[in-house]
PyMOL Python script that loads the backbone (N, CA, C, O; Angstrom):
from pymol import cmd

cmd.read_pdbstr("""\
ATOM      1  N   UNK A   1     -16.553  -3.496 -17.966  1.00  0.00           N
ATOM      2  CA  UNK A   1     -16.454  -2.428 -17.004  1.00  0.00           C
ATOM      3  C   UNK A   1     -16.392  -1.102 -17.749  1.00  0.00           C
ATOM      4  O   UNK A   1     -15.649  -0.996 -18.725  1.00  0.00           O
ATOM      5  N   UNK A   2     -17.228   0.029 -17.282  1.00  0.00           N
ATOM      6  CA  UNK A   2     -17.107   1.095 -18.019  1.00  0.00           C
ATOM      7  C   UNK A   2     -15.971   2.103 -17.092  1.00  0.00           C
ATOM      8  O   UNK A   2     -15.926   2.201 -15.866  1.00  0.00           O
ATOM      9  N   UNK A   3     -15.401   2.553 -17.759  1.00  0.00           N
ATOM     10  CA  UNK A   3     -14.346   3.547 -17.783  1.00  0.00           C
ATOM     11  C   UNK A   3     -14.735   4.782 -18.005  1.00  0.00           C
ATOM     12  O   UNK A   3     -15.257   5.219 -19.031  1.00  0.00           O
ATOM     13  N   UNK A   4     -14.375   5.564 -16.654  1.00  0.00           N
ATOM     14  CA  UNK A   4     -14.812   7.337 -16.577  1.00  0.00           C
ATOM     15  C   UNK A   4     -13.701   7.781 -16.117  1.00  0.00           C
ATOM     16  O   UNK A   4     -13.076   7.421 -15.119  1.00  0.00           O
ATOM     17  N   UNK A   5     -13.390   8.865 -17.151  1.00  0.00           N
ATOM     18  CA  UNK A   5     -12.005  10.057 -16.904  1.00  0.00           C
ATOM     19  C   UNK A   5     -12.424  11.498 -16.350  1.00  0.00           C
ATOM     20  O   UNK A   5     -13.332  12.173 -16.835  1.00  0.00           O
ATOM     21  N   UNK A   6     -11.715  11.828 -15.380  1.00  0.00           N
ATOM     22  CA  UNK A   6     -12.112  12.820 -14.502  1.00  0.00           C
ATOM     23  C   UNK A   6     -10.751  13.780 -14.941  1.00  0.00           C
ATOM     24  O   UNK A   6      -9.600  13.359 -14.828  1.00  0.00           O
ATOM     25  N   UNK A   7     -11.034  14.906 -15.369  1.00  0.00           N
ATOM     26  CA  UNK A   7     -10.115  15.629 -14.897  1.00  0.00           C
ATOM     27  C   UNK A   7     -10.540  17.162 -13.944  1.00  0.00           C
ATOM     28  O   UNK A   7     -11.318  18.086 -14.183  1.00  0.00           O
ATOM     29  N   UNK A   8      -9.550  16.853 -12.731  1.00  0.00           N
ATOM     30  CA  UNK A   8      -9.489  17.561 -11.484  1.00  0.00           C
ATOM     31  C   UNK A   8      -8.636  18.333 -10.948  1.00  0.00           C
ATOM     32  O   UNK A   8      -7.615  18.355 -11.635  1.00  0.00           O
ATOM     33  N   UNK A   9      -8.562  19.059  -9.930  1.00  0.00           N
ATOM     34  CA  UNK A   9      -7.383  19.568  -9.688  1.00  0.00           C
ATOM     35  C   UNK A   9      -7.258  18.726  -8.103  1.00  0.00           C
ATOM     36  O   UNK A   9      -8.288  18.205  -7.676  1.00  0.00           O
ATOM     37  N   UNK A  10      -5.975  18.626  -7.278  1.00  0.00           N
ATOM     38  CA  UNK A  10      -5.748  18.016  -6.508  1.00  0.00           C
ATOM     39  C   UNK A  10      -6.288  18.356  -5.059  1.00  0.00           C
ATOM     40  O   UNK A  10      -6.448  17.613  -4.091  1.00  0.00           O
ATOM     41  N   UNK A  11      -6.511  19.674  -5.210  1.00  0.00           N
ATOM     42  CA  UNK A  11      -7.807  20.657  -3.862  1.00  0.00           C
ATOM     43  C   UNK A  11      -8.698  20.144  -4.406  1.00  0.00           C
ATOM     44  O   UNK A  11      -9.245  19.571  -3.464  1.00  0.00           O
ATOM     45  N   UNK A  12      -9.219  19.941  -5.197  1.00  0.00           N
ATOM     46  CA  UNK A  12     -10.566  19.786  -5.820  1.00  0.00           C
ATOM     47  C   UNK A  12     -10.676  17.983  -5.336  1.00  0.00           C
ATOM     48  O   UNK A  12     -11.592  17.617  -4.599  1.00  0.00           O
ATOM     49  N   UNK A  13      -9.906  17.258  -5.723  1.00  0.00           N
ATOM     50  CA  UNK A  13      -9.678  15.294  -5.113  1.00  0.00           C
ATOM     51  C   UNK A  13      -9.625  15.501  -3.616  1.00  0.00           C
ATOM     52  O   UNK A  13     -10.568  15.164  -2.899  1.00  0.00           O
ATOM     53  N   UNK A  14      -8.455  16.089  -3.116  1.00  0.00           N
ATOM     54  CA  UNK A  14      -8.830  16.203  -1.524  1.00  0.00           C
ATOM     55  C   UNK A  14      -9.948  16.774  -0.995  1.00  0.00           C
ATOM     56  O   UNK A  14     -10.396  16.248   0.023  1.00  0.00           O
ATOM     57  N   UNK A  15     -10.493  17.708  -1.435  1.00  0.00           N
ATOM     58  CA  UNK A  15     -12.025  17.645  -1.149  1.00  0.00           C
ATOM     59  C   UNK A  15     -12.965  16.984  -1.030  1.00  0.00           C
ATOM     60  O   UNK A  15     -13.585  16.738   0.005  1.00  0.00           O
ATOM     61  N   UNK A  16     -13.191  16.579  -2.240  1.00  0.00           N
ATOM     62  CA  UNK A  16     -14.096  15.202  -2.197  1.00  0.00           C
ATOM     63  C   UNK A  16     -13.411  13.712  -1.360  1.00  0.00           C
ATOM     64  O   UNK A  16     -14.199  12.924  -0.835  1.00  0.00           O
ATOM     65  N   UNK A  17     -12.234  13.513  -1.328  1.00  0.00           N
ATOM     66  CA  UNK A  17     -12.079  12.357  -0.223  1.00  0.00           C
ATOM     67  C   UNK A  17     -12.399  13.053   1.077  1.00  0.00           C
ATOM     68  O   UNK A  17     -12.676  12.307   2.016  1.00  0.00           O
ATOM     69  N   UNK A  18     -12.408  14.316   1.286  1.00  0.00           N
ATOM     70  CA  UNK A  18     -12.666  14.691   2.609  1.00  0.00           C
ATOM     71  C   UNK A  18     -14.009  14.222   3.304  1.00  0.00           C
ATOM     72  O   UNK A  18     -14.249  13.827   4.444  1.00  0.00           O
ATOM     73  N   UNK A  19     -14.884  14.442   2.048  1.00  0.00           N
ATOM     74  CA  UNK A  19     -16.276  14.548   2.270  1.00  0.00           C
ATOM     75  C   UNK A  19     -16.686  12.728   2.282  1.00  0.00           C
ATOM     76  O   UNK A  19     -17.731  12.385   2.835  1.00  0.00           O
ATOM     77  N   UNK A  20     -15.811  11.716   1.662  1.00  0.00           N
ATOM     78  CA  UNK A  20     -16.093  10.496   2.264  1.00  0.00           C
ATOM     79  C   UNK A  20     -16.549  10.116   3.530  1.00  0.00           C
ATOM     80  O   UNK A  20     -16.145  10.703   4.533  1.00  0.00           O
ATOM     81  N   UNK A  21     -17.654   8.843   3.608  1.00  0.00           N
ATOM     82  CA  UNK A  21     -17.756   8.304   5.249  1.00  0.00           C
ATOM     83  C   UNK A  21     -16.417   7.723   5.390  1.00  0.00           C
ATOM     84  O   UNK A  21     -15.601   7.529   4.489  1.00  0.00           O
ATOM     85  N   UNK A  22     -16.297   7.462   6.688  1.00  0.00           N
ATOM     86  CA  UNK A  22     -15.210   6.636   7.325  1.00  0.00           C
ATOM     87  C   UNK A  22     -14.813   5.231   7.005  1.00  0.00           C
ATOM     88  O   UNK A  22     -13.691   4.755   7.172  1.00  0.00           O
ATOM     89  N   UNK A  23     -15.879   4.615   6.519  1.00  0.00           N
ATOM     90  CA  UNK A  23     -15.710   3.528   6.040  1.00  0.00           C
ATOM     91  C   UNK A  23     -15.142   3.726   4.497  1.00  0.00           C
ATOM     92  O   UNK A  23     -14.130   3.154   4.093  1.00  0.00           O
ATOM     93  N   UNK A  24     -15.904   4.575   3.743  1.00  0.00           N
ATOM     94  CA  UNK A  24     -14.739   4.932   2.528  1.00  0.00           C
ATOM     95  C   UNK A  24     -13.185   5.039   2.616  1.00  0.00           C
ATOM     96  O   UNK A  24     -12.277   4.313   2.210  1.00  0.00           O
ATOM     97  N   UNK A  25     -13.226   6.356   3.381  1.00  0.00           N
ATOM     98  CA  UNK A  25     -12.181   6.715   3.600  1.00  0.00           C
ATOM     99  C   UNK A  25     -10.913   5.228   4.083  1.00  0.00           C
ATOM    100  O   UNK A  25      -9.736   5.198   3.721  1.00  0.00           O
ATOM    101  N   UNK A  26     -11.453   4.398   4.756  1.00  0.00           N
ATOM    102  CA  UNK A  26     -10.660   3.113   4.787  1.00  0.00           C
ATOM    103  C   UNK A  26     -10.294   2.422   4.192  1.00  0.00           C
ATOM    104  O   UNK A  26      -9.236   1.824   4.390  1.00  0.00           O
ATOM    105  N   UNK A  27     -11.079   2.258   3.210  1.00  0.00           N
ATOM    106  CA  UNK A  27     -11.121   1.472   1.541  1.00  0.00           C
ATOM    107  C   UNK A  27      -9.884   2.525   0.663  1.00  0.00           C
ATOM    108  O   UNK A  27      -9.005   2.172  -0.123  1.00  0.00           O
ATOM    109  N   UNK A  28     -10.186   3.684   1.085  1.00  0.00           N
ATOM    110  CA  UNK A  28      -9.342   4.280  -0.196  1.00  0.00           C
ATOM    111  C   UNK A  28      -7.970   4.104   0.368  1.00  0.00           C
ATOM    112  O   UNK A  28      -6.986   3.926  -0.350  1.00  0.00           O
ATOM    113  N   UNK A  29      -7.920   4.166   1.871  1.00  0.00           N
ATOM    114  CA  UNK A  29      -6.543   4.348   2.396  1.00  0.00           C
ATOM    115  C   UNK A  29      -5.814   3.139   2.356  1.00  0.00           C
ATOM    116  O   UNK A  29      -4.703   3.086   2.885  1.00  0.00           O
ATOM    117  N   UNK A  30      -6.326   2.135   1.773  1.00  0.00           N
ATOM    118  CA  UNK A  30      -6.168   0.215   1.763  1.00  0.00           C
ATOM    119  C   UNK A  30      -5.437   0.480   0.409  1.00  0.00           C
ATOM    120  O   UNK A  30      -4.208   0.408   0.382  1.00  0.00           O
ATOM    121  N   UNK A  31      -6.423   0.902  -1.149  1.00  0.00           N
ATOM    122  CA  UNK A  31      -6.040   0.513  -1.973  1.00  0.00           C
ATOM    123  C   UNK A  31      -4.492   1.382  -2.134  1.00  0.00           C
ATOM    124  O   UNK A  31      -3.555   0.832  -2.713  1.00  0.00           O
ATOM    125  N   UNK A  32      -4.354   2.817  -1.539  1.00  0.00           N
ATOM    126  CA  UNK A  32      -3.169   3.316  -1.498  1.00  0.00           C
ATOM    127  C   UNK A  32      -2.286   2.947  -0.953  1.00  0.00           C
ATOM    128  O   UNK A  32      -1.190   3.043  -1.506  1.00  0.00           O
ATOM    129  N   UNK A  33      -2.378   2.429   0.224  1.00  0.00           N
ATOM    130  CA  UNK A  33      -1.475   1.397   0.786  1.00  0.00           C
ATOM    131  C   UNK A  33      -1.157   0.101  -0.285  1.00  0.00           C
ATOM    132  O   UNK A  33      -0.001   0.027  -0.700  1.00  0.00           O
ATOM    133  N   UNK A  34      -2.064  -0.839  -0.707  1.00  0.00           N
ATOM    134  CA  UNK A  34      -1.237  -1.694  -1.143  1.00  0.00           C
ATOM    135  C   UNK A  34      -0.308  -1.106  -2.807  1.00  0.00           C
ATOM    136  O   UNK A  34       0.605  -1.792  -3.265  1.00  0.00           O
ATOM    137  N   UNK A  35      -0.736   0.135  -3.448  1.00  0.00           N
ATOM    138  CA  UNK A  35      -0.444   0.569  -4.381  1.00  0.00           C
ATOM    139  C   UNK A  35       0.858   1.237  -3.970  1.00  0.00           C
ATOM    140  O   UNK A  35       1.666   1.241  -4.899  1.00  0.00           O
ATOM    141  N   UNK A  36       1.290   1.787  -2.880  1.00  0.00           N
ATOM    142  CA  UNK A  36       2.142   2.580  -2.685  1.00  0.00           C
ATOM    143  C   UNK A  36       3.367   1.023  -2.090  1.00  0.00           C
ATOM    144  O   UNK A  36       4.521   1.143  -2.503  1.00  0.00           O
ATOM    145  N   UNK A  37       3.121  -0.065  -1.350  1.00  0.00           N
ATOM    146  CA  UNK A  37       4.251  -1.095  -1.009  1.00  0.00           C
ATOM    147  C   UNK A  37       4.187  -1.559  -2.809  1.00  0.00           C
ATOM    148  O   UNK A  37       5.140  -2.328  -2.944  1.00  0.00           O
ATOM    149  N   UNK A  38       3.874  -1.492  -3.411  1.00  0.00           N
ATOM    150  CA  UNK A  38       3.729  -2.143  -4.918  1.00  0.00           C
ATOM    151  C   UNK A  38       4.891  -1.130  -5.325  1.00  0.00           C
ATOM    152  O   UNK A  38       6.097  -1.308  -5.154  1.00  0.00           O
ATOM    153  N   UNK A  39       4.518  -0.476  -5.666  1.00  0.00           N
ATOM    154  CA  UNK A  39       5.805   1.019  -5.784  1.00  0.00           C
ATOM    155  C   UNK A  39       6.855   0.987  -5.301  1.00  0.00           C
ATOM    156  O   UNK A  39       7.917   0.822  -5.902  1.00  0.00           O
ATOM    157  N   UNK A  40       6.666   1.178  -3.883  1.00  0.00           N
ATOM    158  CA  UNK A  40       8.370   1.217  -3.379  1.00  0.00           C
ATOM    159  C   UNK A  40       8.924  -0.266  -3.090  1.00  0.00           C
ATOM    160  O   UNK A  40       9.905  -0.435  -2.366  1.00  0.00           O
ATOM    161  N   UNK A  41       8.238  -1.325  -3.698  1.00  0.00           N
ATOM    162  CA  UNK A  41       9.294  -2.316  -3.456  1.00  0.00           C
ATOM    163  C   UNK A  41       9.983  -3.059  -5.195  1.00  0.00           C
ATOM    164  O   UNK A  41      10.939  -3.748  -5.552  1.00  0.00           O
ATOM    165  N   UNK A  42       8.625  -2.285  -5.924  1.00  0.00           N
ATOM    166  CA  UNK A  42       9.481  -1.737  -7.332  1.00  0.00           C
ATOM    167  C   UNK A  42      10.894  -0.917  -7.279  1.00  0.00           C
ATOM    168  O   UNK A  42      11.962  -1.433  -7.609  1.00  0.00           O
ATOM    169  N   UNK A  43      10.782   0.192  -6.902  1.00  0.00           N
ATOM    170  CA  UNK A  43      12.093   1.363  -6.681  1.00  0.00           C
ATOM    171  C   UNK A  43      12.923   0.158  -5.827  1.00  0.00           C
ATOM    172  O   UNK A  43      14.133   0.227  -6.044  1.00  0.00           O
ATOM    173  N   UNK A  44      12.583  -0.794  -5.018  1.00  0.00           N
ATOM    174  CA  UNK A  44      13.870  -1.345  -4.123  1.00  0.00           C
ATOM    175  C   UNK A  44      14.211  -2.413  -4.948  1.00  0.00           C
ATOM    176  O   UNK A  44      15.373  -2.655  -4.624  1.00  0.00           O
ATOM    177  N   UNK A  45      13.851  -3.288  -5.925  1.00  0.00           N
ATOM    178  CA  UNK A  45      14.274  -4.101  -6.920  1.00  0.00           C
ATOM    179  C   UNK A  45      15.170  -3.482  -7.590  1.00  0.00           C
ATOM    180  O   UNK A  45      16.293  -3.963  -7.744  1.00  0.00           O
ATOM    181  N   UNK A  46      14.664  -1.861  -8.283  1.00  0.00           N
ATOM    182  CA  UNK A  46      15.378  -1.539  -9.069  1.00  0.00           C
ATOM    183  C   UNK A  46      16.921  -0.709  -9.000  1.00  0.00           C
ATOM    184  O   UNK A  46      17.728  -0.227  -9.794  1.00  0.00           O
ATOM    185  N   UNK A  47      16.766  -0.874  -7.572  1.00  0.00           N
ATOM    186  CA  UNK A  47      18.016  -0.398  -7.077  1.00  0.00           C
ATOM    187  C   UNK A  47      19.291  -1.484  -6.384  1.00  0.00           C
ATOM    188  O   UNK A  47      20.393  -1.128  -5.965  1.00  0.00           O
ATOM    189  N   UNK A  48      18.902  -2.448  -6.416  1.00  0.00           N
ATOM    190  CA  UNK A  48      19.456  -3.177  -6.133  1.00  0.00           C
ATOM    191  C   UNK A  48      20.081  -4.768  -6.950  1.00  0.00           C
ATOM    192  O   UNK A  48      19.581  -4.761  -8.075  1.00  0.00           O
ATOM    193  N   UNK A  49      20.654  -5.611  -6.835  1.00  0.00           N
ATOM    194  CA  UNK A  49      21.144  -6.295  -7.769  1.00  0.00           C
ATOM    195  C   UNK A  49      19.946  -7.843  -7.118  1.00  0.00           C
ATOM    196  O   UNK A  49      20.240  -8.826  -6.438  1.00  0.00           O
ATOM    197  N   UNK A  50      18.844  -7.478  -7.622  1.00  0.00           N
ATOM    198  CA  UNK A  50      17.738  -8.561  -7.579  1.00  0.00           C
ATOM    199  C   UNK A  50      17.346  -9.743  -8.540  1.00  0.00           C
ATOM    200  O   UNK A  50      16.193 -10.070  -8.821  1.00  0.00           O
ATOM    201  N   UNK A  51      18.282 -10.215  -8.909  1.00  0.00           N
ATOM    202  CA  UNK A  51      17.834 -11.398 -10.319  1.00  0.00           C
ATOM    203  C   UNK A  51      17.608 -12.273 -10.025  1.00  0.00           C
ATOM    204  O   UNK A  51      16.825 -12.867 -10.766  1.00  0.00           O
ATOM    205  N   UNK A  52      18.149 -13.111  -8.609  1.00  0.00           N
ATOM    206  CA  UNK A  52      17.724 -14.200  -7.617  1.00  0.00           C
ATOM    207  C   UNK A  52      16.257 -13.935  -6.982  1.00  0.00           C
ATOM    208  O   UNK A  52      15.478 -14.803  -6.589  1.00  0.00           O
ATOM    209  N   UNK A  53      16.068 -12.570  -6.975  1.00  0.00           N
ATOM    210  CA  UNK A  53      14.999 -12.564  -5.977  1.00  0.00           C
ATOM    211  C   UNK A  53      13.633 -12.142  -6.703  1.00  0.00           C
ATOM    212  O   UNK A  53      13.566 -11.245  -7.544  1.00  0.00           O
ATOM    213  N   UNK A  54      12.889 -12.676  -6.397  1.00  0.00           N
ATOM    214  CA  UNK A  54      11.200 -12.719  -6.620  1.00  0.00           C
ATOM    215  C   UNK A  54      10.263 -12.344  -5.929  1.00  0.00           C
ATOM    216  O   UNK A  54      10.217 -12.432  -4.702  1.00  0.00           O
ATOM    217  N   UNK A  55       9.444 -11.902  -6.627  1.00  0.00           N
ATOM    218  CA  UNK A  55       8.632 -10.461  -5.490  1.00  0.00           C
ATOM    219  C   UNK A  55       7.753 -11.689  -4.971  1.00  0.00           C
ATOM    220  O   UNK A  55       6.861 -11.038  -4.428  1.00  0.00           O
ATOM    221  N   UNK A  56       7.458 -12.801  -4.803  1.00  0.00           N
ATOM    222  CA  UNK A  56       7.100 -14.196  -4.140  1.00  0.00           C
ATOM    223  C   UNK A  56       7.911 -14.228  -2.931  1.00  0.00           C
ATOM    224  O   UNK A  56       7.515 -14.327  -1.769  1.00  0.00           O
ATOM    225  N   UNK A  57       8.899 -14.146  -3.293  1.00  0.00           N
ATOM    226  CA  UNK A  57      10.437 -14.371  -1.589  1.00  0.00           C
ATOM    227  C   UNK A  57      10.056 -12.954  -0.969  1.00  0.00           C
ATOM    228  O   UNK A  57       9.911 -12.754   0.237  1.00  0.00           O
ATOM    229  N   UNK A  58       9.923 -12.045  -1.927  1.00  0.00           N
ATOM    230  CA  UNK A  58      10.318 -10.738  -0.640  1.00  0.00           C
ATOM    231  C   UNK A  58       9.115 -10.462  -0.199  1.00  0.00           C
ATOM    232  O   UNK A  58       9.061 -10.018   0.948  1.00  0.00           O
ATOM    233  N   UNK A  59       7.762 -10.645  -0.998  1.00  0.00           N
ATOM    234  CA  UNK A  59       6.508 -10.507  -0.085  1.00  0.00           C
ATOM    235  C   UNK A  59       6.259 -12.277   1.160  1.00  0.00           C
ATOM    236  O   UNK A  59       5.526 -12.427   2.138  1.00  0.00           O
ATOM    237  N   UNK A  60       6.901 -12.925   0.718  1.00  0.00           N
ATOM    238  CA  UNK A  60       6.648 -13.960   2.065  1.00  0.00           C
ATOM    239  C   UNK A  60       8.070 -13.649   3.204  1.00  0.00           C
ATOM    240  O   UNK A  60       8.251 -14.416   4.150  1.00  0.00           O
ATOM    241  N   UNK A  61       8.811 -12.694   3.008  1.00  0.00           N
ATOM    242  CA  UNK A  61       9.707 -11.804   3.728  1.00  0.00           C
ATOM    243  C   UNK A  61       9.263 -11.160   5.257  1.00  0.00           C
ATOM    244  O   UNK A  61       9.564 -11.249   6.448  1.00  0.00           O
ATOM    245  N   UNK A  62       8.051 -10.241   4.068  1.00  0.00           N
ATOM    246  CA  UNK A  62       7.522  -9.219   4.333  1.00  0.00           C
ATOM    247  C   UNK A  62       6.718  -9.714   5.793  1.00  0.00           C
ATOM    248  O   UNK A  62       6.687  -9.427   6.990  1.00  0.00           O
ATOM    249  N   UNK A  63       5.991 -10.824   4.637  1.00  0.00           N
ATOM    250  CA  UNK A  63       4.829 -11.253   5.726  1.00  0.00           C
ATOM    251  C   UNK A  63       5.461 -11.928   7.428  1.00  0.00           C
ATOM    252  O   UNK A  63       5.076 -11.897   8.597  1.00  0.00           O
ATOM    253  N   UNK A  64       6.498 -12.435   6.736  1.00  0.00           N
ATOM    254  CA  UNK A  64       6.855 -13.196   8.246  1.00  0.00           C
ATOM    255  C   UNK A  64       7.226 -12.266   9.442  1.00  0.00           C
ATOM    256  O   UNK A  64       7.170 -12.591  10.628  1.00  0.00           O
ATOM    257  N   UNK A  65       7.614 -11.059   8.947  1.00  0.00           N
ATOM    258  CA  UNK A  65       8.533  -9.848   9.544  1.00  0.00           C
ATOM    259  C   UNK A  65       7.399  -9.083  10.816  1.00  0.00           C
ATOM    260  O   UNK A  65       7.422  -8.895  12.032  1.00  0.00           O
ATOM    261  N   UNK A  66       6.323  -8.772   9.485  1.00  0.00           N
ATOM    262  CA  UNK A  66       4.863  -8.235   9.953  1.00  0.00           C
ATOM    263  C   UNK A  66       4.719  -9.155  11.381  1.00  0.00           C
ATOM    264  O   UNK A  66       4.839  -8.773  12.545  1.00  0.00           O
ATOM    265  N   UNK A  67       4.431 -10.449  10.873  1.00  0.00           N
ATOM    266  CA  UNK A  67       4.189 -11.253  12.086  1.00  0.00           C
ATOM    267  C   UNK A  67       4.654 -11.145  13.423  1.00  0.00           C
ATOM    268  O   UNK A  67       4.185 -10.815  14.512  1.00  0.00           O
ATOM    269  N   UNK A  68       5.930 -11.606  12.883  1.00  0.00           N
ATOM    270  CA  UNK A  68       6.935 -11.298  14.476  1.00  0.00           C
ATOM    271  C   UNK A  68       6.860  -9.989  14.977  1.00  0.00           C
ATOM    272  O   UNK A  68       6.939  -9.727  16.177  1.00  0.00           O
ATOM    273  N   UNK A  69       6.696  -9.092  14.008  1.00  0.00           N
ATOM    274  CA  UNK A  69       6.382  -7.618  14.958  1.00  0.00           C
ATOM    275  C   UNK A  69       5.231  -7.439  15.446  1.00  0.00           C
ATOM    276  O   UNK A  69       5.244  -6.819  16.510  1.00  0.00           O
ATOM    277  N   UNK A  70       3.973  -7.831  14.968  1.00  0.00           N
ATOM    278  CA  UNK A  70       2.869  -8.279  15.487  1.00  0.00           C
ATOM    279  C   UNK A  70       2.751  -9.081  16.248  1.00  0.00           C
ATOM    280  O   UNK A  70       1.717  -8.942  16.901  1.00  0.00           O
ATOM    281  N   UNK A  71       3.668 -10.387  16.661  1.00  0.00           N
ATOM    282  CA  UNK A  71       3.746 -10.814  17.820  1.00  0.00           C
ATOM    283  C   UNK A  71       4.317 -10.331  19.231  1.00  0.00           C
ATOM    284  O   UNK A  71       3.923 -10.727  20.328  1.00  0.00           O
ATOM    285  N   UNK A  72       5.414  -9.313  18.964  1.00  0.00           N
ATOM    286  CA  UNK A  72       6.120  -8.584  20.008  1.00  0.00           C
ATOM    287  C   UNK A  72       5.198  -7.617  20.374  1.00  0.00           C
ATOM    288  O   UNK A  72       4.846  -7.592  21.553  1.00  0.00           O
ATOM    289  N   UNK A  73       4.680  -6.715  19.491  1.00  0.00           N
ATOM    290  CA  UNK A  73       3.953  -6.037  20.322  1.00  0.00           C
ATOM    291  C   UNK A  73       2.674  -6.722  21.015  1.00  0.00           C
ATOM    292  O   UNK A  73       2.416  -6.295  22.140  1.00  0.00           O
ATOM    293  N   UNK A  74       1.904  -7.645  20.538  1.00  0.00           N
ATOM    294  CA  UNK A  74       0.999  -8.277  21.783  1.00  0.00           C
ATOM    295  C   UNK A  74       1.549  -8.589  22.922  1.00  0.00           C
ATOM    296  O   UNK A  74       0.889  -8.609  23.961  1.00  0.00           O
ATOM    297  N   UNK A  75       2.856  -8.880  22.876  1.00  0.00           N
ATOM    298  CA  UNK A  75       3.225  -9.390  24.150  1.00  0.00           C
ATOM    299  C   UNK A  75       3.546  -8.292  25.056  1.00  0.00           C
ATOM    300  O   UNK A  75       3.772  -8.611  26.223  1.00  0.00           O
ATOM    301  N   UNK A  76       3.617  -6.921  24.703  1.00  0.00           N
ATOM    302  CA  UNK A  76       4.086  -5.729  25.104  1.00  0.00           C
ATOM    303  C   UNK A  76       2.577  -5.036  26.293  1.00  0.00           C
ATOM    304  O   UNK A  76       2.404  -4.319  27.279  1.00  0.00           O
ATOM    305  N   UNK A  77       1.745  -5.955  25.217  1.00  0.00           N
ATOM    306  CA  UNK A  77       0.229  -5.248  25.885  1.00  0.00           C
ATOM    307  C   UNK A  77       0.252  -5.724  27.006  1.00  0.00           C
ATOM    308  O   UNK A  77      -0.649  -5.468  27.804  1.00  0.00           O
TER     309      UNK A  77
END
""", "prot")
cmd.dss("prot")
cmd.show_as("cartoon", "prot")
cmd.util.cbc("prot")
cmd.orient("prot")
């Protein structure tokens, strides 16, 4: 894989994501999403007394949680 370094200013990055199609713009907002729960459930390990727990338990946590709230609200519709 080749590797390209950009340096930008951050008006200058929001610009160009501006100018993405919609379907980009979805892709980018995916990989920030899963990059940003990667992050803050880093900061919540590290704040807490986690040596029992495995980012395996707290993402099948996660998932079950999602569910049931995804099930309540269908039933809401």
């Amino acid at each position: 894989m080749e590797t390209l370094q950009l340096n930008i200013e951050k008006n200058q990055f929001v610009g160009l994501l501006q100018k993405l199609s919609i379907s980009d713009k979805l892709e980018m907002y995916s990989i920030l999403k899963k990059s940003l729960l990667c992050d803050r459930m880093e900061n919540l390990l590290n704040t807490i007394d986690a040596d029992e727990l495995s980012m395996e338990d707290i993402t099948e946590t996660l998932e079950e949680v999602r569910l049931e709230r995804y099930n309540k609200s269908k039933q809401h519709v």
